[in-house]
N, C-alpha and C positions, 0 to 999 in steps of 0.2 A: 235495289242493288244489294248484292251480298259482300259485305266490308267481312275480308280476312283480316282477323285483329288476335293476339298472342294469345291473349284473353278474357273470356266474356265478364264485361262488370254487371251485368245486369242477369237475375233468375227471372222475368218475364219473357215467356215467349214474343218472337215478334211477330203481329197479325200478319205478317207479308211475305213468311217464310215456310218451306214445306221442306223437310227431308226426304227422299227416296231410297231407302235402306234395299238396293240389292233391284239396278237401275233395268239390268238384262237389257231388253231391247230400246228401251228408252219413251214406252210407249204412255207410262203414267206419268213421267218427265215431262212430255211432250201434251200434255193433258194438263197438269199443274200450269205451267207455263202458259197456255193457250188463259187460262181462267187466271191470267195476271200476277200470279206467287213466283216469288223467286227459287229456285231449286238446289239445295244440295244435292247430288246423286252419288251413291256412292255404288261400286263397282269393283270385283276382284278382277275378273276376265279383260285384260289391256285389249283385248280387241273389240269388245263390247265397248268399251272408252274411246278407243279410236273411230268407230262408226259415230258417236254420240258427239263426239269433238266437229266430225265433218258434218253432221246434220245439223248443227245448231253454233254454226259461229259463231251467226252476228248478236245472240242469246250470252255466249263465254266472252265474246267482247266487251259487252255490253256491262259484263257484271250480273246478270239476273242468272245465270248458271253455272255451279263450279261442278266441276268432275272430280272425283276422289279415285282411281286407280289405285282402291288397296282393300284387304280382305279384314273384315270384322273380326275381333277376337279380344283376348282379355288381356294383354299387352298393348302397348303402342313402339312402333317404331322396329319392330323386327320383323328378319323374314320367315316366312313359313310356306309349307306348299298348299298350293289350290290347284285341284284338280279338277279338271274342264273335259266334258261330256263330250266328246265332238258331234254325239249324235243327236241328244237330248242337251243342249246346251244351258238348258232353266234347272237341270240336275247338277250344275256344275257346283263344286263345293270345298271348302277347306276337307270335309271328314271324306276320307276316301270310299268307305263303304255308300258313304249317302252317293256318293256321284258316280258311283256302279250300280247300284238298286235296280236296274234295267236291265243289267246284265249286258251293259258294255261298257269296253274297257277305258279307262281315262288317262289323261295327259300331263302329267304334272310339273307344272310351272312353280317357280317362286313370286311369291307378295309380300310387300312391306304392312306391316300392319294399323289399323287404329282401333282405338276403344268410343265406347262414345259421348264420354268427358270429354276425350280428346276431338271431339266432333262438337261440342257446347262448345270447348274452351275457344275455337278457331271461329266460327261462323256464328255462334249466339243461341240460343234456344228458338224452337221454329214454333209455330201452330200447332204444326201437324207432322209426324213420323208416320208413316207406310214401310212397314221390315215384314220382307219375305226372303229372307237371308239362308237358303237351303243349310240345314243342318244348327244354324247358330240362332234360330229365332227365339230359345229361350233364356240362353247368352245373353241377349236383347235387353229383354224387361227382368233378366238379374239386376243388369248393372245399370237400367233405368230404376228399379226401385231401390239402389244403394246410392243415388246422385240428388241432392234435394232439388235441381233443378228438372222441371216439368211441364214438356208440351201439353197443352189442351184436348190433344185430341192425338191417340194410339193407334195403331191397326199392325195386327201380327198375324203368321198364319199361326192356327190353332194349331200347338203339338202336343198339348197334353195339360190336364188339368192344371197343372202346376205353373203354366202359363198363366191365369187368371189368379193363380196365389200370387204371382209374382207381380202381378198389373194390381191387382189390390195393395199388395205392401205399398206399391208406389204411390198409393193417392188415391186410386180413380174407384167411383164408387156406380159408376152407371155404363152398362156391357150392349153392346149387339153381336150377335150372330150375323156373320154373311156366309151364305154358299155361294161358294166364287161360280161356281158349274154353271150357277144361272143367271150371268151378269148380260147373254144378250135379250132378256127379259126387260132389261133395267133402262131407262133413258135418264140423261143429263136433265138436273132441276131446273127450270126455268118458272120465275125468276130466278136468278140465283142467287143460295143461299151461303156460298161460299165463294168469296172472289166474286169476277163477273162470269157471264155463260159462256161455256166453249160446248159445241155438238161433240159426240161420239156417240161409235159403238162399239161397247166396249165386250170383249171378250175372255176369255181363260188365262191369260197371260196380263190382266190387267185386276189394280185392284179396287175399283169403279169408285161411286160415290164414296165420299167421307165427311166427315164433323157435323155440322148442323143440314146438311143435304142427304143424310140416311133419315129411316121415315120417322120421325119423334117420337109415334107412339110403339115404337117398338123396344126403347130402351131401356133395361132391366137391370135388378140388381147383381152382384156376384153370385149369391146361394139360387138364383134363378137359369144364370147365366150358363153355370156349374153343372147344375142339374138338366138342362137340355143338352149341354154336350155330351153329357156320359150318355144321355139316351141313344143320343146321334148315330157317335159309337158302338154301341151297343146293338143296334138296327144296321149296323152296316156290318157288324162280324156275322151277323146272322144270314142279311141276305143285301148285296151289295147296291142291287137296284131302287131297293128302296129307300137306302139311304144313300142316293148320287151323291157326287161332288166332293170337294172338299173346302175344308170353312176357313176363314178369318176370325178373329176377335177383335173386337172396336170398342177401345174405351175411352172415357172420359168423368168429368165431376158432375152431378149436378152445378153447383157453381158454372161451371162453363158454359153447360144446356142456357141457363137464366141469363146470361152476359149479353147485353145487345151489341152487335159486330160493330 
């Protein structure tokens, strides 16, 4: 159960909690929760909120699900606009240009804001954060690597080098690559090694396995981590196909890797 409290006393994550930074359809909400974590989700779009409130009552009754209906930024408590894609709704975003990148036009709403001290200080430090927060993802791991408080286990979408200086300052010294493109490749670990098993299949709009259930031996360091993105990039200004998809970053400590759950 997720106890809203003024303020978190404690900088250890709790093993039982998951944040979902930028909830959209609700579908890795709905995946944490199946594998027994309790879920923050957070969300600009009130109508994405309101789908996720009627999908999962007896979850917000219960306490194992809060909904947050407010837009990430580097304030708390004001409002700002968020501008919602009607067409491409995973475009929707505070930065107005990111949420026309398509070339259609957006809708702009007001949100109240939080940061995500203000997100520790209410709910507690979780596991695991999942931030696919269009436009603000490296907002994200600014103000994760300026909070000494520190999940175990990170996943951002990949926007730019400076993403991975920013998850380094924070602590974490051990990186994966994922290309989300090819997540219906991927199945659920069984056993499992996070929580217990929930099936899926999971798709482009989800962001699949995480923490000790990505594959062990694939996790690297920053200068390694660094160095295959800029390839990535590099192969994809060239010639698109060859470098499909688009990646996440997943990180954590060794420490973490070693910890038996």
């Amino acid at each position: 159960m997720i106890e809203m409290t003024t303020a978190s006393m404690s900088h250890e994550p709790r093993s039982d909690l998951i944040y979902d930074l930028g909830m959209h359809w609700a579908l890795d909400t709905d995946f944490y929760l199946r594998k027994g974590f309790s879920v923050v989700a957070l969300e600009a779009n009130p109508e994405m909120c309101k789908r996720a409130q009627e999908r999962f009552p007896t979850e917000v009754a219960d306490g194992r699900l809060a909904i947050v209906n407010r837009a990430f930024w580097d304030t708390e408590d004001h409002q700002i606009a968020f501008h919602v894609n009607p067409v491409k709704d995973d475009w929707s975003s505070v930065k107005k240009g990111w949420a026309e990148k398509g070339g259609h036009e957006s809708e702009e709403i007001q949100v109240e804001t939080v940061t995500l001290a203000g997100l520790f200080d209410r709910y507690g430090v979780p596991r695991y954060i999942k931030c696919d927060m269009e436009g603000v993802d490296d907002l994200f791991t600014q103000q994760l690597a300026t909070d000494a408080r520190r999940p175990d286990f990170v996943s951002v979408e990949a926007m730019s080098a400076d993403t991975i200086c920013f998850l380094r300052a924070a602590g974490y010294d051990r990186f994966q690559i994922v290309n989300q493109a090819l997540h219906n490749m991927v199945r659920p670990v069984e056993p499992a090694r996070e929580g217990q098993f929930a099936d899926a299949k999971f798709n482009g709009h989800m962001s699949g396995l995480f923490g000790k259930e990505l594959p062990p031996e694939k996790w690297i360091d920053a200068e390694e981590c660094l160095d295959r993105f800029q390839m990535f990039r590099k192969l994809q200004l060239k010639d698109g196909m060859l470098a499909h998809g688009w990646i996440d970053f997943h990180a954590t400590t060794q420490a973490s890797l070693e910890t038996t759950a």
